[in-house]
N, C-alpha and C positions, 0 to 999 in steps of 0.2 A: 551660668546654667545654660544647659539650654533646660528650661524649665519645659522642655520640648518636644515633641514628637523627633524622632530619630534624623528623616531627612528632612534640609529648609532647602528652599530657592536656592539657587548659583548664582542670580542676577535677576535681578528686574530693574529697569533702563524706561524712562518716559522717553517717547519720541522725539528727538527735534526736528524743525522744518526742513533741515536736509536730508532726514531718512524719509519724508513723506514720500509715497506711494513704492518704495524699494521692495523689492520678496523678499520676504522674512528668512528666508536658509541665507539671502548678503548678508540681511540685515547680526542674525547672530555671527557670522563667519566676522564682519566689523567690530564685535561688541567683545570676541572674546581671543580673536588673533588665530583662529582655528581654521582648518580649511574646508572649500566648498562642500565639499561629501561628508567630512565630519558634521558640519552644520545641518546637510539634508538630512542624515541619517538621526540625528535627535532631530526635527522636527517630525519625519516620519514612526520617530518609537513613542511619539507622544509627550515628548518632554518640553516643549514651547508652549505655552499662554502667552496670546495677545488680547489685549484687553479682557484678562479672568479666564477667557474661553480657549479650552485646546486646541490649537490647529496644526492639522498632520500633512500638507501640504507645500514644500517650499516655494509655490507659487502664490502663493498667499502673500498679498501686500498688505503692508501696514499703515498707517496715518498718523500725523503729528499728533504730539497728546496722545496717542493708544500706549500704553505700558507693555512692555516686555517682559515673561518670566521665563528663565531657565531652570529647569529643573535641576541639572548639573550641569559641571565645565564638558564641551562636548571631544576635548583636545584631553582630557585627563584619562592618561593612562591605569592599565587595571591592578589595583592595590590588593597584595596581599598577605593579607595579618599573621604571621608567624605566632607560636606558640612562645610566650615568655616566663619561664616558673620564677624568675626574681621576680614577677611584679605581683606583688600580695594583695588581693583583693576580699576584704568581710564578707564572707557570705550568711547570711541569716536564715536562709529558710532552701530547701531543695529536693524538687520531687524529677519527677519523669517527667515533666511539661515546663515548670517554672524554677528560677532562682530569684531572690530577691537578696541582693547587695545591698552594703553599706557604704559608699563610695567614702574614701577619705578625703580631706581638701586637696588642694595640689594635682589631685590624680587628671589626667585629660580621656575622657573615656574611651574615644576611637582616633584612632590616625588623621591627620589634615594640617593643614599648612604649616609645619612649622613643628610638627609632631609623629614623624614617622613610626617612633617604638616608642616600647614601655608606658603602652595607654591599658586603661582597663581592659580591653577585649584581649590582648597580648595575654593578661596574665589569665583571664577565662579560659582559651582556647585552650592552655599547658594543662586544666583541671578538666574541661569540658571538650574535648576534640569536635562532637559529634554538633556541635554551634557553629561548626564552617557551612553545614548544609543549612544554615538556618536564614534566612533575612538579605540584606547588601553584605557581600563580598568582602566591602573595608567596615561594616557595623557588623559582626556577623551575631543574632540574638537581641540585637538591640531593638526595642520599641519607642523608647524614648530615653532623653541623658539630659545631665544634669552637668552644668558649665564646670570648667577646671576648677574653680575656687569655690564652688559651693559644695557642701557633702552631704551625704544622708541616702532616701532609701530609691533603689531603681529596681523594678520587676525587668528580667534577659527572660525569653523565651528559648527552651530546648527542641523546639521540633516546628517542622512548619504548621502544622494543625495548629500550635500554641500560639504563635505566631502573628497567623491572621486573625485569631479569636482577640488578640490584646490591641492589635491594631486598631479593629473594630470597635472594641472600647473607649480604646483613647479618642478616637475620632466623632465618634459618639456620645463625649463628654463620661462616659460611666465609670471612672477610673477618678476615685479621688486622691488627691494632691495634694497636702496640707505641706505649709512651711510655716518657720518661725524666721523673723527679719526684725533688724533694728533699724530705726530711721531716724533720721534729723527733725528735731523740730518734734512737736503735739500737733499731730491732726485735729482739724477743727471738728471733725466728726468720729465719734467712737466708731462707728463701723459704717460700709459704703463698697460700692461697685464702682470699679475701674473699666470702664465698655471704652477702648478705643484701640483702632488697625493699626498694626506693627508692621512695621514694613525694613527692610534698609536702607540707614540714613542714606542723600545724596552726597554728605558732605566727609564722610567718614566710611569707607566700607567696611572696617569690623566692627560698627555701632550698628544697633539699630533702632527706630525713632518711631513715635506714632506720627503715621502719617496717611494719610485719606486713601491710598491707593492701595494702604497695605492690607495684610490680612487680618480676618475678623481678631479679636482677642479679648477677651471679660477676666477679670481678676478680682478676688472679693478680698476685703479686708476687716479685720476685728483689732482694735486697739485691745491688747491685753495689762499694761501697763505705762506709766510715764516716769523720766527720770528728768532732774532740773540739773543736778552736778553730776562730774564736772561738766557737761555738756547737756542741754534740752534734746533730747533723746526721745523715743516709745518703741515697745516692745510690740512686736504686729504678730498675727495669728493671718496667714496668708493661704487661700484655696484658689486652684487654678480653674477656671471653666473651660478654656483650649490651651492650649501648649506653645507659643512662639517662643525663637530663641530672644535669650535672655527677658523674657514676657515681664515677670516682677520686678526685675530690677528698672526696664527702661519705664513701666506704667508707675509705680512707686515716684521716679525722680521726675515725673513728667507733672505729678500734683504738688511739686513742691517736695517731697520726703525722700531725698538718696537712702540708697542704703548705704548703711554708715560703712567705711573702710572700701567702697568699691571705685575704685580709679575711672574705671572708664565713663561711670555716669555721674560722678561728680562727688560722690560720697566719701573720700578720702580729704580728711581736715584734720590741723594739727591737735586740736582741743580734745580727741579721740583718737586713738590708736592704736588700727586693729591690723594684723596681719595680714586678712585677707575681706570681702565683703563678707558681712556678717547677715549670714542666709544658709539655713539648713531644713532639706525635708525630711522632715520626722515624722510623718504617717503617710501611711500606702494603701488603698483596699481598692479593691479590685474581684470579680468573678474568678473561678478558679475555671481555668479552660475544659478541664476533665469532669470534674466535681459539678461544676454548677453553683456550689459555694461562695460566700461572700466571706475572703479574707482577708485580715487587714493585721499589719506591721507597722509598728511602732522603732524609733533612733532617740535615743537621749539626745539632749544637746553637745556636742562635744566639748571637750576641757578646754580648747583654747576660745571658745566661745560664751562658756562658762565665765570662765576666769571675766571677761568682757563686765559680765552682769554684774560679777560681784564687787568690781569699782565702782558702780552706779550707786548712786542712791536719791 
C-alpha cells in the first residue's frame, strides 16, 4: 500500500559526526551521488528538511543527530507517463472533478523503481488524457495510492481545482479510509489505536519501520472476528487517521499481528497461504470537490481473498 498520501520522502539520513557542521547542498550532493547544483537547486525549491524544518538555503549547516529529509532524488530525471489502453483499470464512479477506482491486486499504480510502464496511471491517461494537467508529472491525478499487492478503492483527481480540494482533505485527516486485514494471532484487545511515527527503516530502504524520527501516523483498529484453524487468525476492520507508506501493514506487525501473506513485514507463513498480503480498501468517503457532498464507495472483498476466509473457521 502505500495506505498513502501520493508523494513520501526520497531519503531521510540521521547525521553522523563526520557530516557535523557541512552545508547542507554537500551534505545531499553525498547522500544521493547527485551534483553540487542539483543539490542547491532542491534545497532552494524547498525540497530539504533538517531536522522537520525547511531549509532553502545551501549554506545552511547541519549537526550530528539533526535528520535529513529529501523530498525527492534531486539527480532523477523528468518521467513521463504515456497513455497505455492495455492496462485495465475499474472504474466505479466519474464526474467532471473525480474518479474513484477499484485498483486490482498486482496493479503498481505510478511509475518508480523497477516499474517504468503498465502502472495504473498508464492505463488512466489512454481513458482520461486531460490527468496530464493534473498533480506530479509521473503521478498525474493521484492524491493518494495504494501499495502493488493491496486493492480496493483510490479517489484520482480530474482538474487541478479537484486536486488541491482532496489534498487538503487527506492532509487534514477528512477523508475516510476503511480497510479490512487478516492477521496473525487474536489481539488481546477488540479494538485500539495504533499512534506511532513511520519513518524508513535504516536497516532496509524499501521497508519502513516506526521509528521516533519518523512521521506522525495513528491507525485504528476494530477486531471483526477470530479464526483458530488451520491457523490463529482475526479479521481486522482497519481506519487510517494519516496516510504513511505502507502505514497498516508496518503498525499492524509492529504490535505483534503481520498481515497474514505480506513478505516484507513478516506475515508470509507456511500454515497460511495466501497469494499476496491480505489487505483490501473497501470504503471511501470523502467531500465532493464541486458539490460539497459527502460521498462515499464501497469494494467487496475480492475472490481470491474471499476464497482466504472461507478456509477459515
Amino acid at each position: 500500500m502505500s495506505d498513502g498520501p501520493a508523494a513520501e520522502p526520497f531519503l531521510a539520513e540521521e547525521m553522523p559526526a563526520a557530516l557535523d557542521g557541512e552545508r547542507v547542498d554537500r551534505v545531499v550532493s553525498l547522500l544521493t551521488g547527485c551534483s553540487r547544483s542539483e543539490a542547491a537547486a532542491l534545497v532552494e525549491q524547498g525540497g530539504v528538511q533538517v531536522g522537520g524544518t525547511t531549509v532553502t538555503k545551501g549554506s545552511h549547516r547541519v549537526h550530528e543527530g539533526e535528520v535529513v529529509t529529501l523530498a525527492e532524488d534531486p539527480a532523477r530525471p523528468p518521467v513521463t507517463v504515456e497513455p497505455d489502453p492495455s492496462v485495465e483499470v475499474p472504474v466505479l464512479h466519474e464526474d467532471e472533478d473525480v474518479l474513484v477506482v477499484d485498483k486490482p491486486p498486482g496493479l503498481v499504480v505510478h511509475p518508480g523503481a523497477g516499474h517504468a510502464g503498465a502502472t495504473l496511471v498508464h492505463g488512466l491517461l489512454a481513458r482520461y488524457p486531460e490527468l496530464r494537467e493534473v498533480g506530479e508529472p509521473d503521478r498525474p491525478g493521484l492524491v493518494h495510492r495504494l501499495d502493488r499487492g493491496t486493492s480496493g478503492l483510490m479517489v484520482v483527481a480530474r482538474n487541478p481545482d479537484a486536486y488541491e480540494e482532496l489534498v487538503h482533505q487527506l492532509s487534514t485527516h477528512a477523508v475516510e479510509r476503511t480497510y479490512t486485514a487478516l492477521v496473525w494471532r487474536h489481539p488481546e484487545h477488540r479494538q485500539g489505536v495504533i499512534d506511532a511515527p513511520i519513518g524508513r527503516s535504516r536497516r532496509d530502504p524499501l521497508r519502513m519501520a516506526v521509528s521516533l524520527d519518523g512521521r506522525p501516523a495513528r491507525t485504528h483498529y476494530r477486531v471483526d472476528a477470530t479464526y483458530s484453524e488451520p491457523a490463529e487468525v482475526a479479521l481486522l476492520t482497519c481506519e487510517l487517521e494519516t496516510g504513511r507508506t505502507h502505514q497498516i501493514r508496518v503498525h499492524l506487525a509492529s504490535i505483534g499481528h503481520a498481515v497474514v501473506g505480506d513478505e516484507l513485514y513478516g506475515g508470509a507463513r507456511q500454515r497460511l497461504r495466501v497469494p499476496r498480503p491480505f489487505l483490501h480498501a473497501r470504503r471511501l468517503v470523502f467531500v465532493h470537490p464541486s458539490t460539497g457532498d459527502e460521498v462515499e464507495f464501497e469494494s467487496p472483498l475480492p475472490d481470491d481473498l474471499a476464497e482466504v476466509l472461507s478456509q477459515l473457521n
